[in-house]
Structure formats: C-alpha cells, structure tokens
Steps between C-alpha positions, in 0.01 A plus 500: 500500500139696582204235422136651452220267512135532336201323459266411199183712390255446821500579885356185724601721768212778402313239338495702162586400125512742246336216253176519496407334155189542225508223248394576110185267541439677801489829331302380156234364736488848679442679192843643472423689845854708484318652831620147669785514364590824574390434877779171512799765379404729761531224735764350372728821480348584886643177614790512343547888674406332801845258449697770430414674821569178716845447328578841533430444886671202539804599310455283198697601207435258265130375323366349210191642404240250386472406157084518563500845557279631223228179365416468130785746420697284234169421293460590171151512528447742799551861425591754831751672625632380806787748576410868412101404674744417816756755510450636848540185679767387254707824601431433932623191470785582252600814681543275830686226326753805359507639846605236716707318217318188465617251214198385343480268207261250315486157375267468242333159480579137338293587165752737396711308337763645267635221356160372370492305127090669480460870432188531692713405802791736371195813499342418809860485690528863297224623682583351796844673491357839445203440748757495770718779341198720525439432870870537587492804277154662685684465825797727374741171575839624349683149479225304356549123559322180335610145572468271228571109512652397158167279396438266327739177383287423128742369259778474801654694729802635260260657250247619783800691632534650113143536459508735864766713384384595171151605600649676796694656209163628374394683779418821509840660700288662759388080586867358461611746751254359774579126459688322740507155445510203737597113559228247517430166680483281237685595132697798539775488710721760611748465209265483294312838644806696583624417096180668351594816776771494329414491167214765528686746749230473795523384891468120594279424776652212767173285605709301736200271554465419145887427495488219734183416294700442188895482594597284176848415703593882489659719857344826483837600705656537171197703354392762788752778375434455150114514611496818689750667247214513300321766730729805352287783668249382713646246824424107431152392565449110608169309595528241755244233637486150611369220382111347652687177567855330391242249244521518170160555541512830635867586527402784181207664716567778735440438879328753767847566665857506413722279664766703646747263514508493143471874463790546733744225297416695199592825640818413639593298161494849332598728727868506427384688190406783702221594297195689640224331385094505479328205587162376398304276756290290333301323728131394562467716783629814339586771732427284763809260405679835443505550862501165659854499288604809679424362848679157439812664353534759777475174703750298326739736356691785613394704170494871580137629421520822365116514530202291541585334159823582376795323669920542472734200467 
C-alpha cells in the first residue's frame, strides 16, 4: 500500500497564504475600486504559484487550493472577470501542477449547502459550485474535485438526505461530475454519507476525525471497502486530523499536530486492504504538521518512504 500525504491551502513554512481577502463593504466604501481588487488576485494567484513551487520542491503531491482564492467572486452584485483577466498566471501554475502530477482539489465553504429548505441558499451554493469550477477549470485541472458535506438536518436527517440528492439531481452535469461528498462530525455519519454516494454515483470522502466525532455505535472496519469502492477512477482520498483536546469541548476542533500514534493505528487497521491511498492532513500547522508527521513516523515505524512525503507499507 503507497500512502501520499498533503497539506491544506497555506505554507507556515514560507509564511505565505494564497487568501488574501476584500470584503463587499470594503469595496462599496472604496468606490467599487476593481483596481484593489484586481491587485489582491494578483497576489493571491502569486502566492498560491509560490506554493506550488515549494511543493513541487519538497515532493508534495497532494494540495487543496484555498477556497479564498479570488474575493467577491460569488456576488451577484460585482461584475469582473476573474479568469480570462488572469490567464497567464492561471496557465504557470496549471502547467506545473500537470507537470509534476500534483492532485489538487477544493472544498468549497460551509454556506454551500445543498440540502438547504431556502432558495437563496440553494443559488448562492450554485454560484459557489461554479466559482470553484471556474478556478479548477482556469488551471486546466483535468479531474476536477469539490468536497461537499451533506448540510443541513431541517425537517430531519432522512428528508435532508432526500432533499441533497434531488438538488444534486439538478445540477448542471459538468457540477455533478466534480462532487465528492464527505462524512461530518456531528449528523452525517458514514452510512449515512457513503448511502447518498451511492445513490448519486459519486466518491465518498472518509474524514476519520469526524468519524470518531460521531460513531453512533458503528465499526468503520465493516465500511472501509465499501468506502473506497466508491473511488472507481481516481485512488481513495481521506482527510485526517486530531482532535484540540479529548473534551467535548474541543474534541470537534482540529489541533496544530497530528498525533501519530493515532495516525499509525489507523494505518495499520486498513492496510490489509492494500489500497494506495491519498491522505489529507488537516492540521493547524499545515505543512508544518505535514512534516513533523513524516519525521515521527520514520521514527516509529519501519514504513518505506518512497520520498519526502509518500511512504510504502
């Protein structure tokens, strides 16, 4: 089994995040100055060149680009193109993801939420959905991939799950065939996720976190190979992180660090499947975590690294 390990949307290493923001009130008050705004793409796309560059060098395979990326560009309201205005730097950092085969994806935010009862929710998630489709799209990413948590539990969770699949149903194909969709922490469970994959033909994301988060008595040991069967072209993609502190307090939020113990239970509880896998680090520290990781399992383990982030069990 061949594990490759990424890291979340900015560098604490270089000190760099591809998220510089303008806010709408922001904007009105500057009278609409698209000159600002235009400056905080630049930036934003620089930075984010920047990251590309420093996983290329340090043999990192796997990122999620920032949701941030472009400000303002989901508002109705605001008028500008923020792709074809861009296309040089959108190509230079495309061309190197293509080259060195990075897997990039995107999570788009907690506001788009497809399983919303309120249409002006259902729009703006819409936009959202096609924001990040247009990104993807700029950078020439062939397998296009947006994680989605189910949503919202109005009415309960049975007819949330109904209400998610039929306005998935009324996407537009090119949207449907980006969507990955993933477990959370507190309603959706596993079954519950890996039955909508099901029913709408798309990949389950594992957030082993959020499974520990919100168990409801069920062993994932019975669930991994049902889980990853869902990845029919593309290899399984997991997130991983660990809890601030064992509280119930803060058990959901994310620390700085992994704890490697727990990262190296959970790899040898699936490694009988023999699955090569891509796994997200979500941690605090980012790429920094990343690589403390590394350095604790070449420690602890005798996992065969392959290179500075991809390891062999």
């Amino acid at each position: 089994m061949i594990v490759r390990l990424g890291y979340v949307a900015l560098s604490k290493t270089l000190d760099i995040t591809s998220s510089h923001s303008l806010n709408y009130s922001t904007f009105l008050k500057s009278n609409n100055d698209y000159q600002k705004l235009t400056n905080i793409i630049n930036l934003n796309l620089e930075s984010l060149n920047q990251i590309i560059d420093y996983n290329i060098k340090n043999n990192i395979h796997f990122y999620r680009i920032s949701s941030n990326l472009i400000p303002l560009a989901t508002l109705k309201e605001i008028n500008f193109n923020y792709t074809d205005n861009y296309r040089r730097l959108y190509q230079q950092i495309g061309t190197k993801i293509k080259n060195h085969n990075m897997r990039v994806d995107m999570h788009p935010d907690q506001f788009t939420v497809l399983n919303s009862t309120k249409k002006e929710v259902l729009e703006n998630a819409l936009e959202i959905l096609k924001y990040h489709y247009n990104v993807l799209e700029a950078l020439d990413v062939k397998e296009k991939i947006l994680i989605l948590h189910i949503g919202s539990n109005v009415f309960g969770k049975k007819a949330s799950m109904i209400r998610f699949i039929n306005n998935f149903n009324k996407l537009p194909e090119y949207l449907k065939k980006c969507i990955v969709v993933e477990n959370d922490d507190k309603i959706f469970n596993i079954v519950d996720t890996l039955n909508i994959c099901k029913k709408i033909d798309r990949p389950m994301v594992l957030d082993y976190h959020h499974y520990i988060c919100n168990k409801d008595n069920i062993d994932i040991n019975n669930y991994y190979t049902e889980i990853f069967s869902t990845w029919k072209i593309t290899k399984p993609k997991i997130h991983f992180s660990s809890p601030k502190n064992n509280t119930k307090k803060d058990i959901r939020s994310h620390h700085e660090y992994i704890n490697v113990d727990s990262f190296i239970l959970f790899i040898e509880e699936i490694k009988h499947l023999n699955l090569d896998l891509d796994i997200m680090i979500e941690a605090k520290a980012k790429d920094e975590a990343l690589f403390r990781l590394i350095r604790q399992l070449k420690y602890k383990t005798k996992y065969k690294f392959i290179d500075d982030t991809t390891f062999e069990v």
